[in-house]
N, C-alpha and C positions, 0 to 999 in steps of 0.2 A: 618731386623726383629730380627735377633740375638740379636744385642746388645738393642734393644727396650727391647727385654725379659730380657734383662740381667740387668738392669738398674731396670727394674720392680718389678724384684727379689730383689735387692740391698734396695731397698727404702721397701718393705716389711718388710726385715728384720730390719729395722733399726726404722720400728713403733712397731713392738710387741718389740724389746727391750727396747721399751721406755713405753712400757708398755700400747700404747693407741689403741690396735687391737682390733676389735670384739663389741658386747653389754654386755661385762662380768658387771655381777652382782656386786654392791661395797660391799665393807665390813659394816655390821649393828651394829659392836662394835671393841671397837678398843683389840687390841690383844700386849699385853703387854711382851710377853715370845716368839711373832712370831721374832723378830730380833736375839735375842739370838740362838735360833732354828737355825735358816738360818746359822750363822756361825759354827755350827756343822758341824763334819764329818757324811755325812752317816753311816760309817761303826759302828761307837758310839752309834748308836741306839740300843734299844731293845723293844721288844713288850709289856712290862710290865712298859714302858718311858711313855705311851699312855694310862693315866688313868683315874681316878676322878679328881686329880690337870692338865692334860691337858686338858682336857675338860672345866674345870673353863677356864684358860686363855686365850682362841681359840673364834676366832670368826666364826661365820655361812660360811664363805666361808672355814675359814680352813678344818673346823668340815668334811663338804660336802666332800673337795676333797677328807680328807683323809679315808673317807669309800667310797667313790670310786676307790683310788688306791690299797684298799681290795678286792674291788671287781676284780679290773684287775689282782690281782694277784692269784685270785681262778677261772679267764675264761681262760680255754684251748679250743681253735680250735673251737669256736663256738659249743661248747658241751651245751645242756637245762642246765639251773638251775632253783634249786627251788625256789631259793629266792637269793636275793640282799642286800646287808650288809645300801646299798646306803636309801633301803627303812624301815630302821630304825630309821633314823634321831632321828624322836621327840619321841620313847621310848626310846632312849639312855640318851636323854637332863632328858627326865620324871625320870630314872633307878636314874643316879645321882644326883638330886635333891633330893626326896625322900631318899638317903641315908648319904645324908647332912643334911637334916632336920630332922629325925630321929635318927641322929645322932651311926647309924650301924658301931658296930666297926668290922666285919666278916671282910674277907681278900677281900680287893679289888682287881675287876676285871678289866684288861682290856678291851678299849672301842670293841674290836673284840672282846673280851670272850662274854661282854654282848650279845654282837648283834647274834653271834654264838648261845645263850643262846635262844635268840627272834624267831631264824632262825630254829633250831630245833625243835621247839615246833609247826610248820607248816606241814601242808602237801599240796605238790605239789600248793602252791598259787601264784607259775606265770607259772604254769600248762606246763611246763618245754621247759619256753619258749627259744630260743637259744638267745645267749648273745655274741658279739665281743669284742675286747679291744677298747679301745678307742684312739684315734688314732689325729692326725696331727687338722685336724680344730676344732675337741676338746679343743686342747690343746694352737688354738689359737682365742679361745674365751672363755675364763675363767681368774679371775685376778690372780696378782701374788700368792694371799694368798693361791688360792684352786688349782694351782701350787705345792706350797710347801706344803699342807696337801697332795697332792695326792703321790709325792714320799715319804712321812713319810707313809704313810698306806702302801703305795706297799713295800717298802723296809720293815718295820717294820715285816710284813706277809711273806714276800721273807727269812728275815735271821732266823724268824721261824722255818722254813725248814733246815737250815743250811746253808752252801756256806763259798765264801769267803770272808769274810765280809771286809778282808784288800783291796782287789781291789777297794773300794769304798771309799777312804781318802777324797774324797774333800768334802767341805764345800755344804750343800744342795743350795745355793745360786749358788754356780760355775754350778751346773747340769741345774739350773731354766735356765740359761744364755746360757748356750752352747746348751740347747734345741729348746730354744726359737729359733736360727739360725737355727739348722738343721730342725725342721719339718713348719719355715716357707718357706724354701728354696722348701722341698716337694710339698708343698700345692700349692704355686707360681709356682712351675714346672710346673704344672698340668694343668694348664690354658691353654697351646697351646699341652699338651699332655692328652686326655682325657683317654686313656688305661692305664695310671698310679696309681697305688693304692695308698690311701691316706697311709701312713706309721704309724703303730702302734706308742703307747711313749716307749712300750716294745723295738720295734726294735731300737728307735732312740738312747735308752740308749745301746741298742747293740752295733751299729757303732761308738758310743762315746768312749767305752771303749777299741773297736779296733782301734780306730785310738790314744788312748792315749799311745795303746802298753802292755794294763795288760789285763789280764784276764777277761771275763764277766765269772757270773754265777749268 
């Protein structure tokens, strides 16, 4: 039975890194600046990278992930929120358009400023509903692209705050890869253990950076 799981495991992981796991959505425009991206270091980003011109060169998957990985980096412990950066999508698409076409020279904002901008201006309209991270079968049924927009919003929001940005040297492509193993190996665990919780992407990036030997923060 062991090695029946084991083997199960093994051939799991070996489809999401091939990229053909789950019903993920394909990309509906092709994304011209996403390979460039990918061989960045995370640490290289900044939240002001994330503007009017990425938005122009991002397709609908990217765009998605990466106000979802805003969002996972503003949900603590299943604490209510008010609102969802995720349910801004087509005001943000609307925001820079209109200031393309109108051609607004004011200082651009960041695609989290806007949304922060959208989100403020509510009150209590997901009536403070509680919110989880998003976690392992998430993240293996979504495509590569809303992958790699989700660590640009999380991290982009994360160094925000501060931290240590040099822990984070590799290329966003090496994290998509070594993710992809650990939280399929999770998910597959889980099949003959049903008391195991599915694993955050927060945690998976935790044990990734303990076992690289540097610092998480």
């Amino acid at each position: 039975m062991q090695n029946k799981k084991t083997i199960f495991i093994l051939f799991a992981i070996i489809v999401v890194a091939s990229g053909n796991v789950g019903q993920a959505k394909q990309p509906t425009r092709s994304n011209s600046g996403l390979e460039t991206r990918t061989n960045q270091s995370l640490s290289s980003m900044a939240s002001n990278s994330f503007g009017r011109h990425w938005w122009a060169t991002s397709n609908e998957e990217e765009k998605e992930g990466f106000l979802e990985g805003i969002d996972d980096c503003f949900t603590f412990d299943m604490k209510p929120r008010r609102y969802l950066f995720a349910d801004y999508f087509t005001k943000i698409e609307n925001y820079y358009h209109n200031v393309h076409s109108t051609g607004n020279s004011r200082r651009e904002l960041s695609v989290e400023q806007v949304a922060e901008n959208f989100g403020s201006s509510i009150t209590n309209e997901r009536d403070g509903e509680a919110v989880g991270r998003r976690d392992s079968l998430y993240w293996m049924n979504v495509s590569r692209e809303r992958k790699i927009g989700f660590l640009e919003g999380f991290f982009s929001c994360r160094f925000s705050f501060g931290g240590n940005h040099s822990a984070w040297r590799e290329p966003i492509a090496w994290y998509v890869s070594k993710l992809d193993i650990i939280l399929a190996r999770n998910v597959y665990s889980n099949v003959d253990d049903k008391s195991e919780k599915n694993m955050t992407i927060e945690a998976g990036l935790h044990d990734l950076k303990k076992a690289s030997g540097t610092h998480h923060d």
